[in-house]
C-alpha positions in Angstrom: 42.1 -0.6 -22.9 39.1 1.6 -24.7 37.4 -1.9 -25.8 37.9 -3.3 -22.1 36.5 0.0 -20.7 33.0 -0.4 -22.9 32.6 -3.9 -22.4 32.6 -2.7 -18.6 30.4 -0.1 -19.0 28.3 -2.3 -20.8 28.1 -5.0 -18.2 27.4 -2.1 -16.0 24.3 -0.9 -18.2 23.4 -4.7 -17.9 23.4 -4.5 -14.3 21.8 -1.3 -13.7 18.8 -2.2 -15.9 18.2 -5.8 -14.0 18.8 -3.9 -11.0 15.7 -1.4 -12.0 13.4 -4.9 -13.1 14.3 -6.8 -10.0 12.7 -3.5 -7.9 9.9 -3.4 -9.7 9.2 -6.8 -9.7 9.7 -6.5 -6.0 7.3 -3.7 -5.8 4.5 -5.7 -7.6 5.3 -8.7 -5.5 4.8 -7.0 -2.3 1.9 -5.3 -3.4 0.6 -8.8 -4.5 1.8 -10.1 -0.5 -0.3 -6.6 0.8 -3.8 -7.8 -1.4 -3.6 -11.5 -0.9 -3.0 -11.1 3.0 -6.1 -8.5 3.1 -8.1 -11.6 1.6 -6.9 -13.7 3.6 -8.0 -11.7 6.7 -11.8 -10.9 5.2 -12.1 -14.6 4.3 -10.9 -15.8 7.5 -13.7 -13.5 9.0 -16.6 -15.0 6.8 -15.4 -18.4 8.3 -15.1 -17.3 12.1 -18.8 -15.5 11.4 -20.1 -18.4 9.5 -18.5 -20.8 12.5 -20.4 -18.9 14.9 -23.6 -19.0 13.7 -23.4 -22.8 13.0 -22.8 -23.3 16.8 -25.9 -20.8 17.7 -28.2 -23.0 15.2 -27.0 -26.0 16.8 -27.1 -24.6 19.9 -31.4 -24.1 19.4 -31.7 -27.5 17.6 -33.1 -29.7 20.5 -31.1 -32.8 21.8 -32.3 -36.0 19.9 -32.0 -34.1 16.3 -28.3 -34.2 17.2 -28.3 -38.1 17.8 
C-alpha cells in the first residue's frame, strides 16, 4: 500500500510539473500569436500605403505610357 501510494504521488509530481511547462509554453506561444499579429498589421499597412501611391503615380502617368 506505501509503495502504491508513492508511485501515485510520483505520477502526480509528474503531472503537476508538465502541467507548469505546458502553461508556460502556452504563455510564450500567445505572446509569440500577440507579436507576429502586430506585424502582420504594420506590414499589411506598408502594403495598403505602398498600393496607394502606386495608383496616384499611375494615376499622373499620361495615357499612352500605359499602352
Amino acid at each position: 500500500m506505501e509503495a502504491e501510494l508513492a508511485r501515485l504521488e510520483e505520477k502526480v509530481n509528474q503531472l503537476a510539473h508538465v502541467c507548469r511547462q505546458l502553461r508556460t509554453e502556452n504563455q510564450n506561444l500567445r505572446q509569440q500569436l500577440l507579436e507576429t499579429s502586430q506585424e502582420n498589421l504594420q506590414l499589411k499597412q506598408k502594403v495598403d500605403g505602398a498600393a496607394e501611391r502606386l495608383v496616384s503615380i499611375l494615376a499622373k502617368l499620361p495615357e499612352e505610357a500605359c499602352e
